[in-house]
C-alpha positions as CSV (number, residue, x, y, z in Angstrom):
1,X,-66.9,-19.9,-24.8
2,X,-68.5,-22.2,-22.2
3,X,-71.2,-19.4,-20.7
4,X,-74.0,-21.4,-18.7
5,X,-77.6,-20.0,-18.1
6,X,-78.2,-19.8,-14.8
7,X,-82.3,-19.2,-13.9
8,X,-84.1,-18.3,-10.8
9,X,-87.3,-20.4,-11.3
10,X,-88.5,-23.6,-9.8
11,X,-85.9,-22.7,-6.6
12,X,-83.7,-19.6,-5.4
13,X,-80.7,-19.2,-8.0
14,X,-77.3,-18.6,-5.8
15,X,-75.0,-16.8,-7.4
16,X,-71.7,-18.5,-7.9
17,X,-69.4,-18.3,-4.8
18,X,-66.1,-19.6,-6.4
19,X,-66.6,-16.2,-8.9
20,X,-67.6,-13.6,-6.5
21,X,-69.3,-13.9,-3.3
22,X,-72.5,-12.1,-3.0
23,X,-76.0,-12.0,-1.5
24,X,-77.7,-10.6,-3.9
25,X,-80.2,-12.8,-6.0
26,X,-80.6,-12.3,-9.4
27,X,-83.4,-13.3,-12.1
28,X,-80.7,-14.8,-14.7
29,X,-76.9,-15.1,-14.8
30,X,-74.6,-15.6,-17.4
31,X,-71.6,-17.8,-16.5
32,X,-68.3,-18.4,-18.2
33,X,-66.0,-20.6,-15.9
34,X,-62.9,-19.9,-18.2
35,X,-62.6,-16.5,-17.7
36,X,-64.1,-16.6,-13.9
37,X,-66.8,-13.7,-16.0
38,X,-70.5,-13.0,-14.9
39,X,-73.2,-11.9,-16.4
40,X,-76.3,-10.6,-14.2
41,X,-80.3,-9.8,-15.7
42,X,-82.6,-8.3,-13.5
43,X,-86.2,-9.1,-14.7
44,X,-88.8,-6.1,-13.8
45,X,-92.5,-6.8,-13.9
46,X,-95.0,-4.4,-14.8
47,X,-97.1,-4.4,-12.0
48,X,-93.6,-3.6,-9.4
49,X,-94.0,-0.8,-7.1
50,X,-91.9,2.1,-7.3
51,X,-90.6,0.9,-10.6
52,X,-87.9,3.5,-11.3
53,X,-86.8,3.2,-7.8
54,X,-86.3,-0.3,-7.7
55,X,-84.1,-0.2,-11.7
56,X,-81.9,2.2,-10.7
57,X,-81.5,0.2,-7.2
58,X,-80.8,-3.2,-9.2
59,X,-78.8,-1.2,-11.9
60,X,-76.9,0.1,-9.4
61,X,-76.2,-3.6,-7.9
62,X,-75.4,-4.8,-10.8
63,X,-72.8,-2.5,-11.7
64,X,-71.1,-3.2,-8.4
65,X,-70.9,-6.6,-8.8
66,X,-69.5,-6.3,-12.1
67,X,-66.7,-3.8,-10.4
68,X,-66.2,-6.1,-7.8
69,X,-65.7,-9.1,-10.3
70,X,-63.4,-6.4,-12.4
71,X,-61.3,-5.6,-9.5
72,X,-60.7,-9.0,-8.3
73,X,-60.1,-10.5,-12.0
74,X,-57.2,-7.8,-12.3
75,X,-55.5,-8.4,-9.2
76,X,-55.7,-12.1,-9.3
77,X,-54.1,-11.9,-13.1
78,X,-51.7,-9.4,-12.0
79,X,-50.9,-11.7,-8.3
80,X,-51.3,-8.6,-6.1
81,X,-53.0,-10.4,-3.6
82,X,-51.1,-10.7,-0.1
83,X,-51.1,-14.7,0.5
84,X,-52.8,-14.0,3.5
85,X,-55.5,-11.6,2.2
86,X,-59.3,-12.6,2.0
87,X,-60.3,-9.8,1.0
88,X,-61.0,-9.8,-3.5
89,X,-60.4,-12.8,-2.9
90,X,-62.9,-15.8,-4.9
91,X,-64.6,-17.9,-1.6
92,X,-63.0,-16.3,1.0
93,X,-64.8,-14.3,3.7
94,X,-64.6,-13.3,7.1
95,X,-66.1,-16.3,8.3
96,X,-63.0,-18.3,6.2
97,X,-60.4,-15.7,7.3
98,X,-61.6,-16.7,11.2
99,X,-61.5,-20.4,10.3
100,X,-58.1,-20.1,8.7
101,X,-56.9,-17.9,12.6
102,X,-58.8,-20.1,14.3
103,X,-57.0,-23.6,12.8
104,X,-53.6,-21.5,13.2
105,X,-53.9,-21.1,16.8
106,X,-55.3,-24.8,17.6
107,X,-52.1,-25.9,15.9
108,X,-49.7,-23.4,17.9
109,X,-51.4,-24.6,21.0
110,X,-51.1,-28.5,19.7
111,X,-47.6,-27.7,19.3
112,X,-46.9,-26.1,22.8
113,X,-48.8,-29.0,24.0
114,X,-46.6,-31.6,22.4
115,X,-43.3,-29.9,23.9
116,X,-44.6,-30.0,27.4
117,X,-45.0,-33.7,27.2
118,X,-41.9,-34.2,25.8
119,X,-40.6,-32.1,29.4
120,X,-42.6,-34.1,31.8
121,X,-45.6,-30.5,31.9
122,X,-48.8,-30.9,31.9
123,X,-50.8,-28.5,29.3
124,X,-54.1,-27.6,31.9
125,X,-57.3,-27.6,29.4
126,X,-59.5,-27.0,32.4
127,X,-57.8,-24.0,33.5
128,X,-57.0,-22.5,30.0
129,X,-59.2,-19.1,29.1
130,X,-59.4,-17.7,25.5
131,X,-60.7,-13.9,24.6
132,X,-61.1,-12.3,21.8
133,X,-60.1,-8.8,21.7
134,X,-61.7,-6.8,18.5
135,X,-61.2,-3.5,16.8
136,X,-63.2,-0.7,18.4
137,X,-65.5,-0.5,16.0
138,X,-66.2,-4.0,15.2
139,X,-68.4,-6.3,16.9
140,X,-67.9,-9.4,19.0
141,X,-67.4,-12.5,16.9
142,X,-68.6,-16.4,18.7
143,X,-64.9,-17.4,18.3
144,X,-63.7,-20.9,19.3
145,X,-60.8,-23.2,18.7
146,X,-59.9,-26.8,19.4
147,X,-57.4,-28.2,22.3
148,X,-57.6,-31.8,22.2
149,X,-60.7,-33.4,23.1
150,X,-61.9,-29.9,24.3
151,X,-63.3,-27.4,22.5
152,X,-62.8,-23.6,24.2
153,X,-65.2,-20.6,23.4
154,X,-63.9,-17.0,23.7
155,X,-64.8,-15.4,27.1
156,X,-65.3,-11.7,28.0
157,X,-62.5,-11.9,30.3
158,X,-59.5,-14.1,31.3
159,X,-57.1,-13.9,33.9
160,X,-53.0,-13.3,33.3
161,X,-50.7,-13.5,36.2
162,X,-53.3,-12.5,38.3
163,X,-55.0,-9.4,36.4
164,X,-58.3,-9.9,35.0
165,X,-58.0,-8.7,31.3
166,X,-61.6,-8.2,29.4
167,X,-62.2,-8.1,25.7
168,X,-62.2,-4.1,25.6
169,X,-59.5,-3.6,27.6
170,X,-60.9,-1.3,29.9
171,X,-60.0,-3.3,32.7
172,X,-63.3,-2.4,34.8
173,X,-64.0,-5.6,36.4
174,X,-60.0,-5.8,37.1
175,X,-59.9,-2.5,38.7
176,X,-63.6,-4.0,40.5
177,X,-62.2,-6.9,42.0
178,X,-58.9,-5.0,43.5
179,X,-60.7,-2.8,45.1
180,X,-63.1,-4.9,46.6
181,X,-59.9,-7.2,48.0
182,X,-58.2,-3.7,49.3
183,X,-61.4,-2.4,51.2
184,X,-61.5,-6.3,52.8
185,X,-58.1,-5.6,54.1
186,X,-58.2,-2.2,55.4
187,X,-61.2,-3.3,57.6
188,X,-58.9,-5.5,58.9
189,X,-56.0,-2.9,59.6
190,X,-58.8,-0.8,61.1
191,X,-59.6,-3.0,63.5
192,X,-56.4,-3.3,65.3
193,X,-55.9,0.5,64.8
194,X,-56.4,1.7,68.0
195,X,-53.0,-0.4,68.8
196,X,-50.6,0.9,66.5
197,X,-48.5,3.5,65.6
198,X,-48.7,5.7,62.6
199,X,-45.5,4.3,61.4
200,X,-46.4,0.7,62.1
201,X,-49.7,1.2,60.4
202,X,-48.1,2.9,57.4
203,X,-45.6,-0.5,57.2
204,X,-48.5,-2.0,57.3
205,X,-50.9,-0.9,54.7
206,X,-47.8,-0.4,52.6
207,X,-47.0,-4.4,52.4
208,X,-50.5,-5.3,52.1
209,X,-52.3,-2.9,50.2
210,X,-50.2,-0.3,48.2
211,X,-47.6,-3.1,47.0
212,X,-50.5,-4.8,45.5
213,X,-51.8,-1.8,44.4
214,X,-49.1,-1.0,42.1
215,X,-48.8,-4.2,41.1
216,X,-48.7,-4.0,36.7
217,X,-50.3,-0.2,37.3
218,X,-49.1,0.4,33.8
219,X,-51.5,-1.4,32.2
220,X,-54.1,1.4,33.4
221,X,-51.4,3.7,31.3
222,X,-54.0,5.5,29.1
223,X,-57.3,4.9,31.0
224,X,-59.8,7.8,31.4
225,X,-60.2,8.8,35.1
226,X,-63.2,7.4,35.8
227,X,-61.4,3.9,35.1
228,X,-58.8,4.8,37.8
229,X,-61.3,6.2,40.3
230,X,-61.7,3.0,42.6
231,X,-58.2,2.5,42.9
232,X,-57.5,5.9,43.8
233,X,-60.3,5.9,46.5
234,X,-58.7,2.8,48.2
235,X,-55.3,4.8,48.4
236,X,-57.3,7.9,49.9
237,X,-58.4,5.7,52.4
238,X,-55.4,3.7,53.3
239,X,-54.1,7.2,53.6
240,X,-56.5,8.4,56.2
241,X,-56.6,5.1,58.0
242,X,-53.0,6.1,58.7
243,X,-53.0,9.0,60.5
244,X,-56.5,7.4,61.6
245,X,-59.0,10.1,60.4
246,X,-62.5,10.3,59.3
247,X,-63.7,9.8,55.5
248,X,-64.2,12.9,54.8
249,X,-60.8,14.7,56.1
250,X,-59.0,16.2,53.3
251,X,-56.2,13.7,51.6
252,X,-53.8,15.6,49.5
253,X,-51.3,16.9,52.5
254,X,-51.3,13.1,53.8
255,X,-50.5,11.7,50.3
256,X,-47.6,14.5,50.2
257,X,-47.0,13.9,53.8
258,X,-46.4,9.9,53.1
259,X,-44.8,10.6,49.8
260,X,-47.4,8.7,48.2
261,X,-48.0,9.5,44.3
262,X,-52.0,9.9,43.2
263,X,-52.6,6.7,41.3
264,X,-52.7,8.7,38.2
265,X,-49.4,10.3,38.8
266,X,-47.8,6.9,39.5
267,X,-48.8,5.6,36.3
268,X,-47.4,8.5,34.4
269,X,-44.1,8.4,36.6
270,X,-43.8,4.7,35.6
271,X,-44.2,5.5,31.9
């Protein structure tokens, strides 16, 4: 057998990464590069508080790295690993797995790159936005990738065919800017209200506000009320500036009247 000493003394021992990756820091290891096998010795010294406390804490570390080694020895031998797993996996970790998605997507983009200057296009690094959209429970990751000369760090949000998309898809600072844009130009409609007609003012906010406003609605499919709010308030208004009444005039009969769905309905409709 060709088991090796390993001793925490003169410097911090680190446990072997191509057996089992770990951060726990033992007194002595036992290592067998053959059969990938470790062995871990937890010193305790007399004078250690809480002394039962802190063996059954390393005991208890110890036997889960020796599962953990178990576990991964067997599905190695046995090839039930998915090629694309990290996970059980001898040095691979998250921060591999991200490396290995982040050095498949510089080469898709290298790729896309490459065919539009073989068709005369021109690949725009200055204008090109990256985000990173995680699982709900996980945290945001610093994720970046290469394009070229220039290297692109996720952002919160990016922008696609005119929708700003952020990395929770909750679409708040989309629905944010809309309505901001909306309220700009119904105080322009307003203004030259006193000469029009209902029906010329409801052509009017009709091309320049509610065509906009449903304008890929059915990403909000989903969204909790609160999410939808603003936009619903700019269609209560654009309601009332049609018939030309005050804020505070009640807007369900006009949205009937106009046959003009609440936002939420019209999401549902285009479901």
């Amino acid at each position: 057998m060709d088991w090796q000493l390993l001793v925490d003394l003169e410097r911090q021992l680190k446990f072997p990464n191509h057996i089992a990756g770990t951060t726990l820091r033992p007194d002595i290891v036992l290592v067998s590069e053959s059969t990938k096998q470790a062995v871990l010795l937890e010193l305790t010294v007399p004078w250690e508080d809480r002394l039962e406390e802190a063996v059954e804490r390393k005991l208890s570390k110890s036997v889960e790295k020796w599962l953990g080694c178990e576990l991964s020895s067997f599905l190695l031998l046995n090839n039930l690993l998915d090629p694309h797993q990290s996970g059980f996996r001898p040095g691979h970790s998250t921060e591999t797995a991200l490396l290995s998605v982040s050095a498949r997507i510089s080469a898709c983009l290298r790729d896309i790159q490459s065919w539009m200057d073989n068709h005369h296009l021109k690949l725009n690094q200055g204008k090109t936005e990256m985000i990173f959209i995680p699982a709900p429970s996980s945290n945001l990751l610093d994720f970046s990738i290469s394009l070229g000369d220039t290297v692109m760090s996720s952002s919160p949000t990016a922008k696609n065919l005119g929708v700003v998309m952020d990395n929770r898809l909750s679409l708040s600072q989309n629905n944010t800017a809309v309505s901001r844009t909306f309220r700009f130009f119904l105080y322009n409609i307003r203004r030259t209200r006193p000469f029009l007609t209902i029906y010329a003012t409801q052509l009017l906010v009709q091309a320049m506000v509610l065509s906009r406003l449903d304008y890929c609605n059915s990403l909000l499919a989903g969204l909790p009320a609160s999410a939808i709010r603003p936009l619903q308030l700019i269609q209560n208004a654009a309601a009332r500036l049609v018939y030309n009444l005050p804020r505070h005039s009640h807007v369900t009969p006009l949205l009937t009247d106009l046959h003009w769905d609440q936002e939420g309905g019209d999401i549902r409709f285009r479901e």
